[in-house]
Structures are given as C-alpha cells and as structure tokens.
py3Dmol code that shows the C-alpha trace and the ligand (Angstrom):
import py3Dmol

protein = """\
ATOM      1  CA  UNK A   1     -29.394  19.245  13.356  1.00  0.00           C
ATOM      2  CA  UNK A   2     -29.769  17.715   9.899  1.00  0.00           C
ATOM      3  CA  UNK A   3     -26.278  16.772   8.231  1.00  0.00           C
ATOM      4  CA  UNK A   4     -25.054  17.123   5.068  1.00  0.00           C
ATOM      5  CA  UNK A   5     -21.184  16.536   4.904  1.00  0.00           C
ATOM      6  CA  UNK A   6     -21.043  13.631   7.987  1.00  0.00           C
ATOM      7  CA  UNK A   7     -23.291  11.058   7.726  1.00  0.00           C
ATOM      8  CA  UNK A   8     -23.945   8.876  10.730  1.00  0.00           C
ATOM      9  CA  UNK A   9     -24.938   5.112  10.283  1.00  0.00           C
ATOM     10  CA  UNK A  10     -25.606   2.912  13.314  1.00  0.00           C
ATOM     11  CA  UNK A  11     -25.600  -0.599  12.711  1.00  0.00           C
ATOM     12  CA  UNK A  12     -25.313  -3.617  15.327  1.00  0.00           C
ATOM     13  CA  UNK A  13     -23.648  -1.305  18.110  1.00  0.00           C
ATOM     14  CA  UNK A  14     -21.188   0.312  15.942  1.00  0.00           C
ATOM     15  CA  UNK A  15     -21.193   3.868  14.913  1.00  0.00           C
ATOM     16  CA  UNK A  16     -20.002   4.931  11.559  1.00  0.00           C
ATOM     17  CA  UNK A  17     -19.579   8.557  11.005  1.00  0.00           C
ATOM     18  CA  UNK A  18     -18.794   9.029   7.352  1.00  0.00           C
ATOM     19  CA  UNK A  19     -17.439  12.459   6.182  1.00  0.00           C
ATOM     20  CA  UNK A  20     -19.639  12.840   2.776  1.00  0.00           C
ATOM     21  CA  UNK A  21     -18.089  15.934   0.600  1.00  0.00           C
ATOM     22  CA  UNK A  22     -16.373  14.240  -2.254  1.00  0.00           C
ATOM     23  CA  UNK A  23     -16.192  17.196  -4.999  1.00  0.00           C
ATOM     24  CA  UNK A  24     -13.699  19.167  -1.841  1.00  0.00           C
ATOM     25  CA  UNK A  25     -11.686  15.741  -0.912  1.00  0.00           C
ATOM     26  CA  UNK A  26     -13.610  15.842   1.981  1.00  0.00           C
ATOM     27  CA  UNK A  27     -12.453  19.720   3.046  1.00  0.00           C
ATOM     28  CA  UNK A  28     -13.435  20.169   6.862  1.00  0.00           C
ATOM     29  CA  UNK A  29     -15.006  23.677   6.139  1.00  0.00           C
ATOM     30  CA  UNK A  30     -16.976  25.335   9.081  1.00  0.00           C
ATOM     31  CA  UNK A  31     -19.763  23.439   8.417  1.00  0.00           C
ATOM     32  CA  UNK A  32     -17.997  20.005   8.367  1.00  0.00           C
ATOM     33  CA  UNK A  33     -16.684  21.199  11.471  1.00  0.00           C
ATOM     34  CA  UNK A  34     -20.254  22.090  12.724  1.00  0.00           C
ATOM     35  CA  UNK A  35     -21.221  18.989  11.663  1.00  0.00           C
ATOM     36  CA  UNK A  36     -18.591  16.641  13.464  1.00  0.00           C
ATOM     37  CA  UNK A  37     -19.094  18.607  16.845  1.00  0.00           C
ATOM     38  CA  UNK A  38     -22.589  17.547  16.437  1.00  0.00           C
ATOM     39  CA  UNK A  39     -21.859  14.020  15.412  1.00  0.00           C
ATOM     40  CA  UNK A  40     -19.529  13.087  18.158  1.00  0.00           C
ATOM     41  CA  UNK A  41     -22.089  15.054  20.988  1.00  0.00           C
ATOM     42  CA  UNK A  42     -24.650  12.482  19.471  1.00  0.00           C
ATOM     43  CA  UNK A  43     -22.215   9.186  19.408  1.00  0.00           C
ATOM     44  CA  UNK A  44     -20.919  10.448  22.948  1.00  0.00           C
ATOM     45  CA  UNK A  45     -24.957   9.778  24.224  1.00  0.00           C
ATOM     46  CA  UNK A  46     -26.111   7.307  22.712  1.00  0.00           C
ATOM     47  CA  UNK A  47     -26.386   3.962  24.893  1.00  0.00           C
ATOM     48  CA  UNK A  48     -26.757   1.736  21.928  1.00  0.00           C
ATOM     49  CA  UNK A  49     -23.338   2.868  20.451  1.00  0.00           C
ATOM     50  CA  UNK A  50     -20.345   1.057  22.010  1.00  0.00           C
ATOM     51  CA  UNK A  51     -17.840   1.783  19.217  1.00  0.00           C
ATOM     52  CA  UNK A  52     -17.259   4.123  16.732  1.00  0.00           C
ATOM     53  CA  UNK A  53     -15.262   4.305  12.986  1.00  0.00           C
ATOM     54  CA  UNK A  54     -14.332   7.296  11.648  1.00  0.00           C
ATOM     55  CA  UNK A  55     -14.350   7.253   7.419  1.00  0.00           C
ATOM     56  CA  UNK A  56     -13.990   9.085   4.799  1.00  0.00           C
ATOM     57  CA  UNK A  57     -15.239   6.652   1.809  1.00  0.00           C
ATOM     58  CA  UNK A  58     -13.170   4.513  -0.147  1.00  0.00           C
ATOM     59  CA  UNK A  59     -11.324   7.172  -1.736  1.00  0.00           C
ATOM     60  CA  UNK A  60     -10.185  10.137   0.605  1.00  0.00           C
ATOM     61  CA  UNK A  61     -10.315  10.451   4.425  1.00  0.00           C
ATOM     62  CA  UNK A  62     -10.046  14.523   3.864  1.00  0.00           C
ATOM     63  CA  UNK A  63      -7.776  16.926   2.377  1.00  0.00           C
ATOM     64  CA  UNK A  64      -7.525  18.898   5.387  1.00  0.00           C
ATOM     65  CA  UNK A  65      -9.366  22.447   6.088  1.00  0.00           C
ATOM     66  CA  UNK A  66     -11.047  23.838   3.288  1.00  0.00           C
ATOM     67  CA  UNK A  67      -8.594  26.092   1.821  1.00  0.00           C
ATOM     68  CA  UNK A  68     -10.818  27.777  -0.361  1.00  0.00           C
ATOM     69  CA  UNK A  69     -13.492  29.035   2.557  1.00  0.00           C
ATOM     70  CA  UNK A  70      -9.976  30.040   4.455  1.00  0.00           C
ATOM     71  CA  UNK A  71      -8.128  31.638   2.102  1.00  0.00           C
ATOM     72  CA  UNK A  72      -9.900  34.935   2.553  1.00  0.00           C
ATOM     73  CA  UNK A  73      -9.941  35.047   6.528  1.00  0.00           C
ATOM     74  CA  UNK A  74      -8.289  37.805   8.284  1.00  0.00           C
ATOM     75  CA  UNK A  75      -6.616  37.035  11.956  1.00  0.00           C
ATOM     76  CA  UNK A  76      -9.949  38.075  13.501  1.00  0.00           C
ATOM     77  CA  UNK A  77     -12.014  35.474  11.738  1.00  0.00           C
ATOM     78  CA  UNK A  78      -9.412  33.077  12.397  1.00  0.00           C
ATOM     79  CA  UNK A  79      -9.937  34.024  16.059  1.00  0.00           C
ATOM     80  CA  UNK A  80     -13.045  33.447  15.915  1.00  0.00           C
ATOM     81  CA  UNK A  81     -12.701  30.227  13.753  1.00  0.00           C
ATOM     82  CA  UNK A  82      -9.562  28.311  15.246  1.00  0.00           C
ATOM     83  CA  UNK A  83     -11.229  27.064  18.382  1.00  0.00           C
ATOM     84  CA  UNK A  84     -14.282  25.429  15.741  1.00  0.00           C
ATOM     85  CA  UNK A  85     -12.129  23.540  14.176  1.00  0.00           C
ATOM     86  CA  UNK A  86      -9.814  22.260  17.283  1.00  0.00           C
ATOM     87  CA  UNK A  87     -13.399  21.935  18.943  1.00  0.00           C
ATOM     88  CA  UNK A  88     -14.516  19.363  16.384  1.00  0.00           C
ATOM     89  CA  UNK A  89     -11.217  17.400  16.406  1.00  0.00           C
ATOM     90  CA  UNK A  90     -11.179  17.659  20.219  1.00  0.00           C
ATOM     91  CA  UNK A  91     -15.009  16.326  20.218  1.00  0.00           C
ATOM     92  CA  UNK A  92     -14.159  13.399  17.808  1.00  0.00           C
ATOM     93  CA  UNK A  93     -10.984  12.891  20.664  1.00  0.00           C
ATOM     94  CA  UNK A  94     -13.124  13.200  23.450  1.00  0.00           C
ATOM     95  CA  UNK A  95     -15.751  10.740  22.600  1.00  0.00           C
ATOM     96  CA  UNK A  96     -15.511   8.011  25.609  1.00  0.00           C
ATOM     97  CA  UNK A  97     -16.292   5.343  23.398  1.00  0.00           C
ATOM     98  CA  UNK A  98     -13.218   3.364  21.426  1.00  0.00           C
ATOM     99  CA  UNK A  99     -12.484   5.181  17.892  1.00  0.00           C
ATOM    100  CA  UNK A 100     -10.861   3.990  15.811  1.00  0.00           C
ATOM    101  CA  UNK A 101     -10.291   5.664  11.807  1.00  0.00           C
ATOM    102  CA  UNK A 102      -9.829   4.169   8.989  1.00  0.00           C
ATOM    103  CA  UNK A 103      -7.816   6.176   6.057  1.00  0.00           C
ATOM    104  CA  UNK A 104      -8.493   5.448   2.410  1.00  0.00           C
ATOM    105  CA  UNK A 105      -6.390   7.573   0.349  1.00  0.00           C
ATOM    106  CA  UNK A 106      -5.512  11.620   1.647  1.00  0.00           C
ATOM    107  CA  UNK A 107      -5.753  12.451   5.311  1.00  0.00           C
ATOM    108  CA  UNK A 108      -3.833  15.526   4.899  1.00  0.00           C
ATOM    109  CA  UNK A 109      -3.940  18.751   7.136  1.00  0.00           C
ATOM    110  CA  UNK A 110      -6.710  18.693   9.043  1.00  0.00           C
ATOM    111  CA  UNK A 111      -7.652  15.561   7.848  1.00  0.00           C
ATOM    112  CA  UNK A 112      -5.083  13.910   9.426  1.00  0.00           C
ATOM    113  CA  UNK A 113      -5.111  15.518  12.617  1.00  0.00           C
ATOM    114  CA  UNK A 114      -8.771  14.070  12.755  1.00  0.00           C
ATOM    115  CA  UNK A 115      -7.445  10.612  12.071  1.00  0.00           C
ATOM    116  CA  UNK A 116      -4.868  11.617  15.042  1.00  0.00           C
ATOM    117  CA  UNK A 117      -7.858  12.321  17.053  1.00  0.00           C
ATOM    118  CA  UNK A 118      -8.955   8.490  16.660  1.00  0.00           C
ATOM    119  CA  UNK A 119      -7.648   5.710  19.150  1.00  0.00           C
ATOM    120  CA  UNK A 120      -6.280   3.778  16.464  1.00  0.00           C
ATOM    121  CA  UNK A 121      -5.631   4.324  12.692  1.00  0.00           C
ATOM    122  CA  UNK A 122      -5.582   1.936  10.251  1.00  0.00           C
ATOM    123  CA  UNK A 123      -4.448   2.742   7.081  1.00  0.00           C
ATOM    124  CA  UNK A 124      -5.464   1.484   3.624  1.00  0.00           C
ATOM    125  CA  UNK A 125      -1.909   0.720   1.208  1.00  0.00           C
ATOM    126  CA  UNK A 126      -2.626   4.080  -1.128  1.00  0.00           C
ATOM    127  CA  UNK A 127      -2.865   5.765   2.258  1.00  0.00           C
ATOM    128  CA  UNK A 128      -1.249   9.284   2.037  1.00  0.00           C
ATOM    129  CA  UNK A 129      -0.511  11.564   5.099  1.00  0.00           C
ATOM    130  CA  UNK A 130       0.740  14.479   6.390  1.00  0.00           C
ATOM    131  CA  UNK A 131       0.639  18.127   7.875  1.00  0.00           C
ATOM    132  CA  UNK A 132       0.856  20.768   4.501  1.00  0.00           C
ATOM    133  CA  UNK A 133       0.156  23.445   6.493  1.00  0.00           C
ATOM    134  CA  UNK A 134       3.636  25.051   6.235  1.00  0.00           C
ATOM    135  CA  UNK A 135       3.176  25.318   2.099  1.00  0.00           C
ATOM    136  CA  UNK A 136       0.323  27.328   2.428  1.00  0.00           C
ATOM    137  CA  UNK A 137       2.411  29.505   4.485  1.00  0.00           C
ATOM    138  CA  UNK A 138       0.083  28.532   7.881  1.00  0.00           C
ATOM    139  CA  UNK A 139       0.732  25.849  10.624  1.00  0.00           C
ATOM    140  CA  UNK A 140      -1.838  23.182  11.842  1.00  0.00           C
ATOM    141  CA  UNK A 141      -4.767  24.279  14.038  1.00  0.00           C
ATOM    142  CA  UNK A 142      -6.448  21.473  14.525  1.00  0.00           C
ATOM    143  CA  UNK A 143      -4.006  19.596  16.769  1.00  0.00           C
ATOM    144  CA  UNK A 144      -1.260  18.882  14.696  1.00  0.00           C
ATOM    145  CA  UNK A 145       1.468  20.484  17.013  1.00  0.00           C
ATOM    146  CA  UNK A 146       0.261  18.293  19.675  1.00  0.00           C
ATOM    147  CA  UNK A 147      -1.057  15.013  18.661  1.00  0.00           C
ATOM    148  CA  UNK A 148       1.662  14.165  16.071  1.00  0.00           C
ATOM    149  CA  UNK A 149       4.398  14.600  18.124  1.00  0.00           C
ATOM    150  CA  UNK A 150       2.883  12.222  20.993  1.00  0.00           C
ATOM    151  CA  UNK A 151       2.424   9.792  18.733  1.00  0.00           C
ATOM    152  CA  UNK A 152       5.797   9.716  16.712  1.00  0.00           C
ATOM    153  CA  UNK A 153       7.456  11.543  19.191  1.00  0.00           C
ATOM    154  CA  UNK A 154       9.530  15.800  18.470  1.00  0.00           C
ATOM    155  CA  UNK A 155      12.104  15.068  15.844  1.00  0.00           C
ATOM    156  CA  UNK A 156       9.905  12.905  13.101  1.00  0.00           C
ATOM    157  CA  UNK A 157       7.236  15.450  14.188  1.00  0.00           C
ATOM    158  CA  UNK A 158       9.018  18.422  13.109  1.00  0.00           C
ATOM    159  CA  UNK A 159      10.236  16.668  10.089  1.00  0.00           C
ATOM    160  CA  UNK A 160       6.925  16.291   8.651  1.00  0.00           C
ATOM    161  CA  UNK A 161       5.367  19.410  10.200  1.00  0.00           C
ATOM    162  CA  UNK A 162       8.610  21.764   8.938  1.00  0.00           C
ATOM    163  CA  UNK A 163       8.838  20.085   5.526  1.00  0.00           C
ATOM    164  CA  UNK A 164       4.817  19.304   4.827  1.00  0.00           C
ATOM    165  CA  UNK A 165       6.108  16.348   3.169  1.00  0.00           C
ATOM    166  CA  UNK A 166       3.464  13.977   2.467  1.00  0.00           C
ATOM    167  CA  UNK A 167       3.746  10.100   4.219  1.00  0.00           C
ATOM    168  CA  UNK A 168       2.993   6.986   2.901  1.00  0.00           C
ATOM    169  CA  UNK A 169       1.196   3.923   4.470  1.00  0.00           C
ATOM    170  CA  UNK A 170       4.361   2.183   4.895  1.00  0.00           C
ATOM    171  CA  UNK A 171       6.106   4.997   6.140  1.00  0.00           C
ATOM    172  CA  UNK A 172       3.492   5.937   8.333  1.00  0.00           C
ATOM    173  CA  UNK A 173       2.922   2.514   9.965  1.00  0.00           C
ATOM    174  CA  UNK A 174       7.047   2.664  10.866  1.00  0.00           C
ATOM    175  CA  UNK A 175       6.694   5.909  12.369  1.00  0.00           C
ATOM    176  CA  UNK A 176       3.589   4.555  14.378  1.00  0.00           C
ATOM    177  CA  UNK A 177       1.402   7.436  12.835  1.00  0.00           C
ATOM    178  CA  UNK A 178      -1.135   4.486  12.015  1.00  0.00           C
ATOM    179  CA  UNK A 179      -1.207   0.947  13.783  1.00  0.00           C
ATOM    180  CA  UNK A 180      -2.600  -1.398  10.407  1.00  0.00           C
ATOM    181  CA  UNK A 181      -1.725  -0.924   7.052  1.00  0.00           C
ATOM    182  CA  UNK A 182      -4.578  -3.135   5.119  1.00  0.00           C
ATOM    183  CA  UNK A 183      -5.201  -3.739   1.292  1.00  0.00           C
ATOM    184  CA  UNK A 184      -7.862  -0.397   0.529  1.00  0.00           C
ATOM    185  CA  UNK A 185     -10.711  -2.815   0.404  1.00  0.00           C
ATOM    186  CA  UNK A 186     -10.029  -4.261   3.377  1.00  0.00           C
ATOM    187  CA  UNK A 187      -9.885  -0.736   5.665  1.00  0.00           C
ATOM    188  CA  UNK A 188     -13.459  -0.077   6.808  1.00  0.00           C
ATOM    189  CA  UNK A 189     -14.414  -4.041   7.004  1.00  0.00           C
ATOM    190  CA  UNK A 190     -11.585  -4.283   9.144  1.00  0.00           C
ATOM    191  CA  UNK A 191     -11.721  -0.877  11.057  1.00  0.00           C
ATOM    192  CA  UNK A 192     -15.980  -1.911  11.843  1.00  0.00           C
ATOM    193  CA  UNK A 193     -14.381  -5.856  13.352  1.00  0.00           C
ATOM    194  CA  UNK A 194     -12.235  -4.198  15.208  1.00  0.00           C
ATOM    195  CA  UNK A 195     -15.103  -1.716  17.043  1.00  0.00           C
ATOM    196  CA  UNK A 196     -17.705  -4.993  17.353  1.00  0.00           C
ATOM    197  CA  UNK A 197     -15.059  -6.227  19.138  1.00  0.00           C
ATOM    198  CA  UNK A 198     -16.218  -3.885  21.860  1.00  0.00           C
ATOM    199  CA  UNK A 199     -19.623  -4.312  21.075  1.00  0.00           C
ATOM    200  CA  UNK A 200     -20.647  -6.600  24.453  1.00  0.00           C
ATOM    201  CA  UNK A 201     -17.412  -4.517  26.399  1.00  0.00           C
ATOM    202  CA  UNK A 202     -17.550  -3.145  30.016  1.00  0.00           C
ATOM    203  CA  UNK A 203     -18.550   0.801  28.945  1.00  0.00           C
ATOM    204  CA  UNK A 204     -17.565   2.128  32.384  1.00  0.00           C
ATOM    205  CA  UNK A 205     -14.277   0.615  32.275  1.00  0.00           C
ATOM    206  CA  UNK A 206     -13.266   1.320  28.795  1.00  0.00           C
ATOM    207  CA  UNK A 207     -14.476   4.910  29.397  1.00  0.00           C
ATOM    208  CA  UNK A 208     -12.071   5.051  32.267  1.00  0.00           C
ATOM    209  CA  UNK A 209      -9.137   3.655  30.579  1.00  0.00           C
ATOM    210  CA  UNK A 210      -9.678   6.375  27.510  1.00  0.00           C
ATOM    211  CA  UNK A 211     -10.129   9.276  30.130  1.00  0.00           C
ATOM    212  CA  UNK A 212      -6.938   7.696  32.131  1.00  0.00           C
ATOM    213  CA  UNK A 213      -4.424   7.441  29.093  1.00  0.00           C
ATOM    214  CA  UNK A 214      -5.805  10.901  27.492  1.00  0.00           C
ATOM    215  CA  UNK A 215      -5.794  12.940  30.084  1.00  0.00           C
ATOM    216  CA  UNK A 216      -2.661  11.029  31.964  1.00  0.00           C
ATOM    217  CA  UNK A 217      -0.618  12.025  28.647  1.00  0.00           C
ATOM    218  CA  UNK A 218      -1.760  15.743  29.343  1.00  0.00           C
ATOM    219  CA  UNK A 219      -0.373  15.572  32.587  1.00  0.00           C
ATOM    220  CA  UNK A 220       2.787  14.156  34.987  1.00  0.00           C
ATOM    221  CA  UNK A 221       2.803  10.533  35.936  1.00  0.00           C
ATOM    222  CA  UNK A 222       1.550  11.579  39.760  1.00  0.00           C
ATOM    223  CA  UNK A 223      -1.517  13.366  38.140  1.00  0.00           C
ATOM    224  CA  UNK A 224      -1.664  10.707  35.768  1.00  0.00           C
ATOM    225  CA  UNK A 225      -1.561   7.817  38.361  1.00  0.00           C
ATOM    226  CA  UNK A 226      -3.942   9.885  40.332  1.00  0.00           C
ATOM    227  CA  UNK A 227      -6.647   9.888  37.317  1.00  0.00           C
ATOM    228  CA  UNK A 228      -5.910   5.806  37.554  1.00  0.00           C
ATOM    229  CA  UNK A 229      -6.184   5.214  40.950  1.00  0.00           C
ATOM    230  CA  UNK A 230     -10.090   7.161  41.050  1.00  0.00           C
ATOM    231  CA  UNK A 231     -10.980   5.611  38.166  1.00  0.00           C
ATOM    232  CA  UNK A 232      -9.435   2.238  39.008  1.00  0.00           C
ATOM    233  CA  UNK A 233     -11.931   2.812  42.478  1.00  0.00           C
ATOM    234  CA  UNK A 234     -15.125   4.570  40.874  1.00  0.00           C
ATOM    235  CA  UNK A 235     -14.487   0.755  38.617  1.00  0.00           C
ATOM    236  CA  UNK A 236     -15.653  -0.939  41.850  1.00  0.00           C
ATOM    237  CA  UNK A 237     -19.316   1.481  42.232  1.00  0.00           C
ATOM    238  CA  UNK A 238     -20.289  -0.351  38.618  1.00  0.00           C
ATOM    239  CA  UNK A 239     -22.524  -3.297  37.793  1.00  0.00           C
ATOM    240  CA  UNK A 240     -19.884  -4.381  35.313  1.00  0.00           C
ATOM    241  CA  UNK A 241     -17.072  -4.813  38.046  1.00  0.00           C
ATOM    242  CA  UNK A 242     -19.435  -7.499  39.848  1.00  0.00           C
ATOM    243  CA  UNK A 243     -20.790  -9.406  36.456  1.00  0.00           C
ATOM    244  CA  UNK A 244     -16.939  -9.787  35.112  1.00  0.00           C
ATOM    245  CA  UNK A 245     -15.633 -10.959  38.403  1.00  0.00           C
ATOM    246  CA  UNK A 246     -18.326 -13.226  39.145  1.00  0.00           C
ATOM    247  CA  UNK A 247     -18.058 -14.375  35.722  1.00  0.00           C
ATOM    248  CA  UNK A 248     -14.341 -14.998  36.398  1.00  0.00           C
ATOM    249  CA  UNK A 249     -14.689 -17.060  39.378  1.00  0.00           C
ATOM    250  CA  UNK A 250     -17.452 -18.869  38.202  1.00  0.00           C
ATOM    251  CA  UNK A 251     -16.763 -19.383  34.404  1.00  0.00           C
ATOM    252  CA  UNK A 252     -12.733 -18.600  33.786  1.00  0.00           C
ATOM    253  CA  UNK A 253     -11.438 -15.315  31.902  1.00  0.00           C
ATOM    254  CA  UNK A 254     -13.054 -13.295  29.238  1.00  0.00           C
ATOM    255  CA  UNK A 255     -16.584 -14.805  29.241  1.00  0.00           C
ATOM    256  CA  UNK A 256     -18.699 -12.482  30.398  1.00  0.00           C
ATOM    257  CA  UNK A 257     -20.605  -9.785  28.507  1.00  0.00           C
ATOM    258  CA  UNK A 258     -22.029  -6.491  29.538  1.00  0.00           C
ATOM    259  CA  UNK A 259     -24.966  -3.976  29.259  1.00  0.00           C
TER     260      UNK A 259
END
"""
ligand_1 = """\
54
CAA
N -9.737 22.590 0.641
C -10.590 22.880 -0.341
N -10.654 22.196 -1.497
C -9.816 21.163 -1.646
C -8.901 20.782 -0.659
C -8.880 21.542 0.553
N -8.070 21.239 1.571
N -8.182 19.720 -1.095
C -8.657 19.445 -2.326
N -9.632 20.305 -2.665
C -10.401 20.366 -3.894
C -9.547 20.903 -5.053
O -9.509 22.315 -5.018
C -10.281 20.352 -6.236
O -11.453 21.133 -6.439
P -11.909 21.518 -7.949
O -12.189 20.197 -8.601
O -13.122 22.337 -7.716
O -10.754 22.229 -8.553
C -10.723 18.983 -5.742
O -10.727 19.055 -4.323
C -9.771 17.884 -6.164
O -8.452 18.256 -5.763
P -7.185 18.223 -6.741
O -7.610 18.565 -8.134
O -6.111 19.068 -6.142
O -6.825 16.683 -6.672
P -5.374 16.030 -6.759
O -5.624 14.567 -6.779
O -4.561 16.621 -7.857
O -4.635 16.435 -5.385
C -4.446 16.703 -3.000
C -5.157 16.001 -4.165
C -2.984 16.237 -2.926
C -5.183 16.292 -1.738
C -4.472 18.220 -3.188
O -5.803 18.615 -3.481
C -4.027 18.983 -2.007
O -2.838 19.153 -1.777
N -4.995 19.539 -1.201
C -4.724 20.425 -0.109
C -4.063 19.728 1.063
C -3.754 20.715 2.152
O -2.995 21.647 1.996
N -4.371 20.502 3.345
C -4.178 21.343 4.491
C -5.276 22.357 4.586
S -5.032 23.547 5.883
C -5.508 22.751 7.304
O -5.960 21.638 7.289
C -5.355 23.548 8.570
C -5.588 22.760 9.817
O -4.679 22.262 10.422
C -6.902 22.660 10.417
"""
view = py3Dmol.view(width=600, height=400)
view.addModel(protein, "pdb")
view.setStyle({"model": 0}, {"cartoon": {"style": "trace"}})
view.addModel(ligand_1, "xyz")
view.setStyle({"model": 1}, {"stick": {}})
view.zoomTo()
view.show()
C-alpha cells in the first residue's frame, strides 16, 4: 500500500517512520491510522530493520485524532472506528523491534498516546503533551486510559486525563511521561543514535525482553515471570546465545555483534 501521511525511510538499519500531514498538525485520521498499521506490519518484517524512530518533523509529533473527520461520527461509526485507531497504536506498540519517539512540539490526544506506544520518548524543550480528550467532551481511545497511567502511575494520570491540561517537556520528563528532554534540534539526531545503538544487537533477545516487560505489565508477576522464564529458555535455541557467550569467554563483555 502506497503512503501518503507516514513516510518510511530506512537508512543503515534504522527505521524512520515519519508522520507527513503538516496542514492537520499531523491529525491521525482513518487513513493515518491505515497507514501506521501498515507501517509497523512492514517494520515488524523486515530483517534489515533493527530499530525504529517514530517522528513527526521538526515541528509537531500530532495533534491527536482528527477532530474534524470525527466530529460527525455517531456511536456506530465509532464502533466501528475505535478498534482502528487502538489497532494502529497497538501495532506501533507491538513492533518487536526497540522504538523509541521523538516529540518536536504537540503530541496531544492521540498523538501522545502514540508517543506512549514507543519504548522510550524523548522530548524536544518546546515539547507539549497531553490527553484533551475531556474538552471535546470525549475520553482517549487510543490507549490513553492505559498507557499513561503505567507510566506515571493513577493519580498524575487522572490529573492530566480529568483536567486535559497540556504538559510541558520539563514537566513531562519529572513525571517520567518522556525519558530525554533535548534542545529541538537535537531530538531526531539523538532519538536515530540511540536506535543504531541496536543496530549489531541480539534480535531474538531484545524481542524477548520487549514481549517479557509488555506483556509481564499486562499480567501478575507469576504470569509475568512465567513469560521470562520461556523466553529466558527459547534464548538458549538461538545462534545469538552461542556467538555472545563464546564471545564472552573468549574476548571479555560486550564485544560481540550479531546477524
Ligand atoms: N484534528 C484535526 N485538525 C487539527 C487537529 C486535530 N486534532 N489539531 C489541529 N488541527 C488543525 C487545525 O484545525 C488547523 O487547521 P486549519 O488551518 O485548517 O484551520 C491547523 O491544524 C492548525 O491548528 P491551530 O490553528 O489550532 O494551531 P494552534 O497552534 O493555534 O494550536 C493545537 C495547536 C494546540 C495543537 C490545537 O490545534 C489543538 O488543540 N488541537 C486539537 C488537540 C486535541 O484536542 N487533540 C485530541 C484529539 S481527540 C483524540 O486524539 C482521541 C484519541 O484518543 C484517539
């Protein structure tokens, strides 16, 4: 499927997907959302990405679900819609491949529950965030209701989602919404070192330790330990477990690279 709102550029093992649609702030409308379900399937595959950034540009990350294309839905649209738009947040989340987004200016609404979806955030200085939803009378659908409060935890959660208050960088860096709060020029340089750093990475085993946090945080700590303990064995069926222990014995820690 051609793209027109989420560009994907692969360069040097990295994976850029870049939403495109500047005149709406970015607005994830149904195609966006069509788009990035697309975009991540592809990423997901693809042997010769390792690592992937998440951008909006050097001006917006995205000003949340396009407001316009909603206003006019009735509940059985929205039926029909909701799971699109989770879907594509939960794709961009479920790629097994580190993510990591980096936020120039809004990531509001939707917007920033895709940055939530990300393993890490970082976050340019005129970084603005935050769930609106309640001001257009609506809550988040996209993951808001979940993913914020796991990362900042219920009560600065509902603060943000009751009010719709908007957050800045600092703010959101002390709240642990993002992990880096960089000068703007610095965000998507920065965001693209931190993804090589992956580049030459054991796939298998950072696959596994994705899969293990995600879906232990989704579950008690026996089911949780569980999802460790088969992935800490299926670890021992792969290439990579042989090449960086051999590598270990033979040439100390953290030289060896892998397929
Ligand atoms: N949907 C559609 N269009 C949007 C948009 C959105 N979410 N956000 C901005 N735009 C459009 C504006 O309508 C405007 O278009 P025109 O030039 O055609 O009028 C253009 O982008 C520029 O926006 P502004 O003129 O408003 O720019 P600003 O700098 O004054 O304000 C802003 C920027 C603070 C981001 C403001 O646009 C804003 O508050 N946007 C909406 C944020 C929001 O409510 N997001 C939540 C959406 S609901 C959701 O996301 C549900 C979910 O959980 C999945």
């Amino acid at each position: 499927m051609s793209s027109e709102f989420v560009q994907l550029e692969v360069a040097d093992s990295v994976a850029t997907i870049r939403l495109d649609r500047p005149k709406a702030m970015n607005a994830i409308s149904l195609q966006v959302q069509a788009e990035l379900r697309a975009v991540a399937a592809e990423v997901s595959e693809r042997s010769d990405v390792r690592a992937v950034v998440l951008w909006g540009g050097e001006k917006v990350f995205a000003a949340g679900n396009d407001v316009k294309e909603m206003a006019d839905m009735s509940y059985t649209d929205m039926v029909d819609h909701v799971e699109g738009v989770q879907g594509a947040v939960t794709a961009i989340a479920r790629i097994p491949k580190p993510v990591v987004a980096a936020v120039n200016g809004y990531a509001l609404g939707g917007g920033c529950e895709l940055a939530m979806a990300a393993d890490v955030r970082f976050a340019a200085e005129n970084a603005v965030l935050g769930q609106p939803e309640v001001l257009l009378g609506i809550i988040p659908g996209a993951g808001g209701t979940q993913r914020l409060p796991r990362l900042v935890g219920p009560s600065k959660a509902k603060d943000l989602l009751f009010t719709g208050r908007f957050v800045k960088a600092d703010e959101a860096l002390a709240i642990g919404l993002v992990d880096r709060v960089l000068p703007a020029a610095d965000v998507y340089p920065e965001a693209l070192a931190w993804a090589a750093r992956f580049v030459n990475a054991a796939p298998y085993a950072l696959r596994a330790i994705k899969e293990s946090v995600d879906r232990g945080l989704e579950a008690d700590l026996e089911t949780g330990l569980q999802i460790e303990r088969q992935h800490f064995a299926a670890a021992f069926a792969t290439e990579d477990s042989t090449t960086g222990m051999r590598s270990f014995i033979e040439s100390g820690p953290g030289k060896a690279t892998f397929e």
